[in-house]
C-alpha positions in Angstrom: 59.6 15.7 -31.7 62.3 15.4 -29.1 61.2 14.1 -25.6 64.2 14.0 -23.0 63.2 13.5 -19.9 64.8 15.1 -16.4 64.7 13.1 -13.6 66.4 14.5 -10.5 65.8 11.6 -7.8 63.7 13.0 -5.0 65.5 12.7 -1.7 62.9 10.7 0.6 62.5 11.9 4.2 64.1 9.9 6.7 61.9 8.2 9.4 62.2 9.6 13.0 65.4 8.3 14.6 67.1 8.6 18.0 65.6 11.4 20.0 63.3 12.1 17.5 61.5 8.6 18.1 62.3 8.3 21.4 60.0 11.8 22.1 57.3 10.3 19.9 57.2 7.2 21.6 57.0 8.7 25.1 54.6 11.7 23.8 52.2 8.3 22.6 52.2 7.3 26.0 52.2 9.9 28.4 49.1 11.2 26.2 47.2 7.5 25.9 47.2 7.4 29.6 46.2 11.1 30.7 43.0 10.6 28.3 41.9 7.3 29.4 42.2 9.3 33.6 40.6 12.7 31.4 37.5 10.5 29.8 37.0 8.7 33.0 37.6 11.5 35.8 34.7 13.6 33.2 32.3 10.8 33.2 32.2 10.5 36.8 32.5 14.4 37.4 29.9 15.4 34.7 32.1 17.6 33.5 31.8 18.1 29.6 34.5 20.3 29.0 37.0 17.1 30.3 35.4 14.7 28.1 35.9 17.0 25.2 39.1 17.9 26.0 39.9 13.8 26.0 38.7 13.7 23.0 40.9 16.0 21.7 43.8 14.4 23.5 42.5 11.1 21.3 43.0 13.3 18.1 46.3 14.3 19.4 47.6 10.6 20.0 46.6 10.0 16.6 48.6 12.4 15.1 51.2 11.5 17.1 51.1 8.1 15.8 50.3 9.1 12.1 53.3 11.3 12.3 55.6 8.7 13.5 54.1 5.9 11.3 53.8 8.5 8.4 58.0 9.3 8.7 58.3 5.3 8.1 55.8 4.5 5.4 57.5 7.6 3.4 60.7 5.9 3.6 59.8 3.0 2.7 61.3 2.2 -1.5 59.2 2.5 -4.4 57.3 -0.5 -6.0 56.2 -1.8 -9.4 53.0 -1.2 -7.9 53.2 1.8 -5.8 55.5 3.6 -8.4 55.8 6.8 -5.7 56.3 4.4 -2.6 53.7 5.0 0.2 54.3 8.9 0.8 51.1 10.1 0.5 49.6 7.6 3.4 50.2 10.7 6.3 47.6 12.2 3.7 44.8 10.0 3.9 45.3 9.2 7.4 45.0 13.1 8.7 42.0 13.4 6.3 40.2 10.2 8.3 41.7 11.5 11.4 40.0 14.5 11.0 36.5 13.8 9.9 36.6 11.6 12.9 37.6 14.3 14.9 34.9 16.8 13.7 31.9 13.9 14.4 33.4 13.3 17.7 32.8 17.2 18.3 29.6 17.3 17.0 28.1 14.8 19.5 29.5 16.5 22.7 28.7 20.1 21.2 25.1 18.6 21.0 25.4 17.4 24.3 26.7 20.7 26.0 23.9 22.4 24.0 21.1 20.6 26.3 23.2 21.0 29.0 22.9 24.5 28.5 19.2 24.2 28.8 19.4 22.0 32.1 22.4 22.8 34.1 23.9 20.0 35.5 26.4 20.0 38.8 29.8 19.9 38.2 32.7 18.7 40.7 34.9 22.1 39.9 37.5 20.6 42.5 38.2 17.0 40.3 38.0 19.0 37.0 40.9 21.6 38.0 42.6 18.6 39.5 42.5 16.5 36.2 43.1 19.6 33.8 46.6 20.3 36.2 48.1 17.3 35.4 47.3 17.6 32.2 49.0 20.4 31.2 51.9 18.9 33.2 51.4 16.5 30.4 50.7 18.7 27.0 53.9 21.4 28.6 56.5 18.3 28.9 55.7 16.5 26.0 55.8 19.7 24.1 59.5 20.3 25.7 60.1 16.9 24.3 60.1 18.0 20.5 61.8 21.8 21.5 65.5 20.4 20.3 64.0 18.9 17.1 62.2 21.5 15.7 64.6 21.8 12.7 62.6 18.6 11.7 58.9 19.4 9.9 57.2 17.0 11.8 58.7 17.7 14.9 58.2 21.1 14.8 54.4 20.4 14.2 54.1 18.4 17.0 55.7 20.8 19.3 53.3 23.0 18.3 50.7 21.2 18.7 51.6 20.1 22.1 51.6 24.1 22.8 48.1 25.0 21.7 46.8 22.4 23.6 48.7 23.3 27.2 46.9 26.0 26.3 43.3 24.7 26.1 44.1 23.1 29.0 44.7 25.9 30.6 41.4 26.9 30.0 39.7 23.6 31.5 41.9 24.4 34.3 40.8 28.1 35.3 37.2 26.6 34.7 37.3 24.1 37.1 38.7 27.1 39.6 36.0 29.1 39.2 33.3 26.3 39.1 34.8 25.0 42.2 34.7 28.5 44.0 31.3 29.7 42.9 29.2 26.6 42.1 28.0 28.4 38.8 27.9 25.0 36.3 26.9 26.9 33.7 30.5 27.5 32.8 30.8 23.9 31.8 29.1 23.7 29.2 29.8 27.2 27.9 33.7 26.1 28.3 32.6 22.1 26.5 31.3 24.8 23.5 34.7 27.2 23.4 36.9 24.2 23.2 34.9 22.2 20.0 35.2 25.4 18.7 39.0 26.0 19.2 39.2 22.5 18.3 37.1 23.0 15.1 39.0 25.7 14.2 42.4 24.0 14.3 41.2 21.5 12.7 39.7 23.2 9.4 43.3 24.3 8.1 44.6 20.7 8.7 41.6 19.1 6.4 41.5 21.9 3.8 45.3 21.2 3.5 45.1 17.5 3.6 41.7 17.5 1.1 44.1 19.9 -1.7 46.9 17.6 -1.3 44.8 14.5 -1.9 43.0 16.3 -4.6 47.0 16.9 -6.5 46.6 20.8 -5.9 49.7 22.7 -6.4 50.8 22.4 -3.1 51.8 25.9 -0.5 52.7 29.3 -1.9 53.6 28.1 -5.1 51.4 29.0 -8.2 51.9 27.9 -11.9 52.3 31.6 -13.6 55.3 31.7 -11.3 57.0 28.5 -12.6 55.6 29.3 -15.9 56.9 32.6 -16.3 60.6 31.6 -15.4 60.6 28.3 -17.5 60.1 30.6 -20.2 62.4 33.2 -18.7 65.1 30.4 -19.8 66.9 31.3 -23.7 65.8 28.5 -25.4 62.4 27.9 -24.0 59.4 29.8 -26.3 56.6 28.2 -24.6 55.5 26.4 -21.6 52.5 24.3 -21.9 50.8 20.8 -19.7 52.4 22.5 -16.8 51.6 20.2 -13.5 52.7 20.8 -10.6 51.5 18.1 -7.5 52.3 17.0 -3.9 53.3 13.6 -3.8 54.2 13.3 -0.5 53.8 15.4 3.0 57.0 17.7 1.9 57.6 15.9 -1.8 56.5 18.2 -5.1 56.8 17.0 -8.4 56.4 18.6 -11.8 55.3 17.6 -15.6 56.0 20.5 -18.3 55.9 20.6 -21.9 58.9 23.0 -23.2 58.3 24.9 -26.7 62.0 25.8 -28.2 62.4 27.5 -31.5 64.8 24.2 -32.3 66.1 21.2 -31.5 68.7 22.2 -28.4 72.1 21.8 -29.5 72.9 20.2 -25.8 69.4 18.6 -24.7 70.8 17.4 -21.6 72.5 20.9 -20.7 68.9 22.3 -20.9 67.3 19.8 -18.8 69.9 20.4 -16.0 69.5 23.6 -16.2 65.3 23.2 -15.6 66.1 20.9 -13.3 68.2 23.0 -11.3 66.3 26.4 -11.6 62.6 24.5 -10.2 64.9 22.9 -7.0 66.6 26.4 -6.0 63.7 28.2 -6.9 60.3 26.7 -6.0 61.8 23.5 -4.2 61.0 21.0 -6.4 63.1 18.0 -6.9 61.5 15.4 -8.9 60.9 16.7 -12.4 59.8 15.7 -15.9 60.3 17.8 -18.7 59.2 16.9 -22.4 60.8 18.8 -25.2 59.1 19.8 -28.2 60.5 21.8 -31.7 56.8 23.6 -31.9 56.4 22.6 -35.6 53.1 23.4 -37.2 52.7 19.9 -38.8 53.6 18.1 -35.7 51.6 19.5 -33.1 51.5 18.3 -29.1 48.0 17.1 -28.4 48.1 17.7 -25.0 48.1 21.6 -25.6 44.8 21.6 -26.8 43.7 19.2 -24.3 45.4 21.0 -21.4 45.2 24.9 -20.2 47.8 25.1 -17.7 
């Protein structure tokens, strides 16, 4: 059996530079500081629906930081040990980030539930006061990322930045209406509208994070696809121990077994040609293809051990 190997080097994502770290830098900031007054102003307020929304500020600053950190570690070379470099560590961090996120939620949804149950008075004035400069705060740092958007990262942090001027918003027109009518009720009503918005955002971040850890083929890419236009190529009969895996937050690699009828007459002229059809294709630029003749006597054992 023949067993070339191609091996187009994967082009590793830049950390952010320039303007790009300068606006997570000052996004960090500005955001550490307006939860620390959020949390506190809250507290002292009783006002649930601040607390929680800190809390979700704390989720955002994290993010913030994994992002920035995440651009770095993913730069960072390749080891005898870690034979992939560190790319997958934005991974593992948004899928603690998370869970911490969701228990954080849980407590103050059990909190508002009671408070429900026994209204509590609310200083509607402080609340609407606090929630204004925060979305001051979540506007312009999301104005901070506008001119990088080309970027992934930045673009997700933009919109981040959006959705939650936009929750704030919400805090905001609470705290109005608190402050006009006296009804406290709409605390904790508002505290149980945001863990749910925030809940909600954050489901499609873990599922996403939990299949990448998990090597699932990664976006809207699917195996029969790939499959059907390996085998799509003239000398390829059969596609077999097809793989197809994140490796890092925008990194996909692939493992395939090509069947040809005969040895190729230009092995490397084949792989190229694999090589270039999975990049153009499906975006996938780190690839490792095994040739086989498909001889009865000399059979792959990972086609028996293998479905895909």
């Amino acid at each position: 059996m023949h067993h070339p190997h191609a091996h187009p080097h994967p082009h590793p994502t830049p950390p952010a530079r320039g303007p790009a770290r300068g606006a997570f830098a000052l996004a960090i900031a500005l955001n550490a500081a307006y939860l620390v007054v959020e949390a506190g102003v809250g507290l002292a307020a009783g006002s649930l629906g601040l607390v929680a929304d800190a809390g979700h500020n704390l989720s955002d600053v994290l993010a913030l930081a994994v992002a920035w950190l995440g651009a770095a570690l993913a730069a960072r070379p390749p080891s005898e040990r870690f034979t992939y470099g560190l790319r997958r560590s934005p991974v593992l961090a948004s899928l603690f980030n998370t869970v911490l996120l969701v228990a954080a939620m849980g407590v103050v949804a059990w909190e508002a539930i009671g408070r429900l149950f026994q209204p509590m008075p609310v200083a509607g004035g402080a609340v609407a006061l606090v929630a204004a400069g925060g979305l001051l705060v979540n506007g312009g740092t999301a104005l901070l990322f506008v001119r990088g958007r080309a970027d992934v990262n930045v673009r997700g942090a933009f919109l981040h930045m959006l959705s939650d001027a936009a929750v704030t918003f919400a805090v905001l027109v609470a705290g109005i209406v608190i402050a006009l009518t006296g009804a406290d009720w709409i605390d904790p009503v508002l505290t149980l509208a945001v863990v749910a918005a925030v809940l909600w955002s954050s489901w499609s971040l873990f599922t996403e994070a939990l299949r990448h850890a998990l090597d699932a083929v990664p976006g809207d890419l699917t195996t029969s696809e790939i499959r059907s236009a390996l085998e799509g190529l003239p000398e390829v009969e059969e596609v077999h121990d097809l793989h197809v895996w994140g490796y890092g937050s925008q990194d996909v690699a692939l493992t395939a077994h090509l069947v040809t009828s005969r040895p190729p007459a230009r092995p490397n002229r084949l792989l190229a040609e694999v090589s270039r059809l999975v990049a153009e294709r499906f975006g996938i630029e780190h690839c490792t293809v095994q040739v086989e003749s498909g001889e009865p006597g000399d059979p792959c054992g990972l086609r028996r051990q293998h479905a895909p």
